[in-house]
N, C-alpha and C positions, 0 to 999 in steps of 0.2 A: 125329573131333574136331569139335565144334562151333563154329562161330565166334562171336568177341564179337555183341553184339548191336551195331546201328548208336548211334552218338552223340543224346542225346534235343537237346542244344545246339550249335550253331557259332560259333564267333569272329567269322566274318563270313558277307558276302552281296555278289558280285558283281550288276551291272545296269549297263544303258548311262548311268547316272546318278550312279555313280559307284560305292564302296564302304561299306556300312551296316557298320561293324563293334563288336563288346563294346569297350569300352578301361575300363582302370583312371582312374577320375578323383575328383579333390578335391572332397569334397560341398561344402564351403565355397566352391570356384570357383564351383560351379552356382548356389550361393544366390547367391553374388555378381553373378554378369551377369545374375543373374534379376532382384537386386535394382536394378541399373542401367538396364535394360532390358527389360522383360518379355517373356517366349518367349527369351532369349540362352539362356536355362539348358538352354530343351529344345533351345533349338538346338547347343548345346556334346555333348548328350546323345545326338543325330542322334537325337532325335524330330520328323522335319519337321511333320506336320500339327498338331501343337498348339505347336510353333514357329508356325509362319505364321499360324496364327489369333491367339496371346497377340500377338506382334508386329505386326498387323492392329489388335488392339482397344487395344493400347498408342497407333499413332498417332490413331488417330480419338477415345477419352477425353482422351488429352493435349491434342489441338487441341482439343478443343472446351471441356473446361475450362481451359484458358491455364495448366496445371499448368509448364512450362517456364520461362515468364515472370513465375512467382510465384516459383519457383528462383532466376532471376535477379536480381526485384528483390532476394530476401531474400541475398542473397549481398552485396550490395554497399552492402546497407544501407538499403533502401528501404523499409520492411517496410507501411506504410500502403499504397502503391503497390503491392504487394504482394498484399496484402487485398483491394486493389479489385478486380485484374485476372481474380481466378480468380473464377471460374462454379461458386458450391458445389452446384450442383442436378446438375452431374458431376461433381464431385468426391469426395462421396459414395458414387456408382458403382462409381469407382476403387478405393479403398480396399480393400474385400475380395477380389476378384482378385487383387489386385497383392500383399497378404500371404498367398495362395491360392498363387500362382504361384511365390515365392521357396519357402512350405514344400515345393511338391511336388516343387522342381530339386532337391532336399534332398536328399529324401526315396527319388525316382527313381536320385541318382547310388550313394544306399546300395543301393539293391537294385538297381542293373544291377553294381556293385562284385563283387557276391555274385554273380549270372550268369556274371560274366567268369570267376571262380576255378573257378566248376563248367565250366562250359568247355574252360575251358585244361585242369582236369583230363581231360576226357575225351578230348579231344585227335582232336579229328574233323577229317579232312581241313578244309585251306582251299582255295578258287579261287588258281588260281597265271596264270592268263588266259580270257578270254572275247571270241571273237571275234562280235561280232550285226551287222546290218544298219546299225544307227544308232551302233555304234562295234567301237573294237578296244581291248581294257582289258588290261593284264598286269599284276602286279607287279617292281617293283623298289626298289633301293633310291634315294631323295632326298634334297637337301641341304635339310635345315631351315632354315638363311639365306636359302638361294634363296625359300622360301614366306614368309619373314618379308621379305627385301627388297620381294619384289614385290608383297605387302601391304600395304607403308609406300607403296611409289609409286602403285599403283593397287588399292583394295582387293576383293577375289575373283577376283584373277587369282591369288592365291596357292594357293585352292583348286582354285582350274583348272591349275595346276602341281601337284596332289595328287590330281588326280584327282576333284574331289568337284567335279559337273557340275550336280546341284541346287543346290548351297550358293554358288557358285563364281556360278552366274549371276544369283541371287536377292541375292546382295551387290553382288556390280556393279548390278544395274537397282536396287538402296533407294539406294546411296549415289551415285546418280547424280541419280534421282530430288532426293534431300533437298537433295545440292549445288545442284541446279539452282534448286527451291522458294524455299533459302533467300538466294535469289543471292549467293553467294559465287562464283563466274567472275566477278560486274560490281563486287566489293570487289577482288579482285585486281587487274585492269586498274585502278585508281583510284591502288592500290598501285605499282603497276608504272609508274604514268606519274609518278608525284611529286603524284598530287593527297590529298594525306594527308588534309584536313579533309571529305571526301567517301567516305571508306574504310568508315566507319561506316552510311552513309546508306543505303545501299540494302540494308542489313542485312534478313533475318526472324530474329530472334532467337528466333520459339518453332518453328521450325525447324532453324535454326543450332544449338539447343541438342543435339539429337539427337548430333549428328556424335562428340565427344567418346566417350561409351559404345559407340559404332559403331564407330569406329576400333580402338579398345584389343580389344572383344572381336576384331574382323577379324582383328588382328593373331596375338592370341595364338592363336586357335583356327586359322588356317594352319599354324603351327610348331608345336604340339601336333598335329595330325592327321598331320605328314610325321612326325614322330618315332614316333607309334604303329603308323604304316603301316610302317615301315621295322622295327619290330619283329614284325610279323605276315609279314614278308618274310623274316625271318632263323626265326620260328616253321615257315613252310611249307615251307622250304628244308630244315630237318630232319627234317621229316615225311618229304620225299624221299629223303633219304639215308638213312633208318634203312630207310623199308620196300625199298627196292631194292639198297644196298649193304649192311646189317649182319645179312643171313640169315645161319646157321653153313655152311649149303649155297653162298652163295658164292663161285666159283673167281676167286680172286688170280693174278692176272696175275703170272705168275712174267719175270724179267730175266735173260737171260740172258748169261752174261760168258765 
């Protein structure tokens, strides 16, 4: 009798860096943090390297066209002020990327969608642990609040509660970084002592503006990643039971009374 042939796709991929795995996801989410943030979408997508790069050329086109602070005037109604502020000689720059980058989270979340079903159909072992030098990885199951709290309080510790060791420390050092940039620790303190009319002041506002779209996706993408993991826990878990307990060959532990 010959056997199946091996799986040509896998659900996932253990490394000391965390878990790469397919998930079913909302193409519309992808445009949307693409749209907020460029690279969120590949980063939603666990495409790191054109994650890290789109979010690279997002901060350095932003700052240097004042694109955040044109956002801001125009929000509040400043719109001449507005006009001044941005640098169209990169502004221009930005534009095609940035409608580049939302079509292709799109695009990418449609055909990794289709990946995942062939997949799942084929149904090829998953990593259930990997012990290496530079870590010790298992699955199991986690509470999605837990990576949503400690998200709100501190963001990329929730993926470091998920296991997801690239993503997890690359969010902690940006939203450390930007906090620090846009001093927000010396608004707090301002805040904190009762000096209100100085809360504002030592603001960077085309800094500051980031934080917003950073927060939200941090958030949501901890609690989606623990809920998908916890289903690839409960997928590999049956894997195990089917090939080890549901042979016909079998012998059932008989009770005896």
């Amino acid at each position: 009798m010959r056997s199946p042939p091996p799986a040509r796709r896998s659900l996932a991929h253990m490394t000391p860096l965390g878990l790469t795995c397919l998930q079913p996801r909302n193409p519309w989410m992808a445009a949307f943090f693409a749209f907020s943030f460029p690279g969120f979408g590949y980063l939603l997508l666990e495409r790191y390297l054109a994650a890290f790069m789109f979010i690279g050329w997002e901060v350095f086109i932003n700052t240097k066209a004042h694109l955040n602070l044109g956002i801001l005037y125009s929000m509040i109604g400043r719109f001449d002020q507005a006009k001044s502020v941005l640098d169209t000689n990169w502004l221009i720059l930005y534009i095609t990327l940035y409608l580049f980058n939302i079509w292709d989270s799109y695009r990418l979340a449609v055909d990794l969608n289709k990946q995942y079903r062939l997949a799942k159909h084929e149904d090829a072992d998953l990593p259930s642990s990997r012990v290496s030098f530079w870590d010790i990885d298992f699955r199991d199951k986690k509470r999605p609040s837990t990576a949503l709290l400690w998200s709100i309080l501190i963001p990329g510790t929730g993926h470091l509660y998920a296991h997801k060791m690239l993503t997890g420390l690359f969010i902690l050092g940006a939203t450390l970084t930007v906090t620090a940039i846009s001093r927000i620790p010396l608004s707090i303190h301002y805040l904190a002592v009762g000096d209100f009319p100085s809360v504002l002041r030592p603001l960077d506002m085309q800094w500051a503006m980031y934080l917003p779209s950073m927060y939200t996706f941090f958030v949501y993408d901890a609690y989606g990643s623990v809920v998908e993991q916890n289903k690839l826990f409960e997928i590999e878990q049956a894997q195990f039971l089917k090939q080890h307990y549901q042979s016909a060959e079998f012998p059932m532990p008989m009770q005896e009374w």
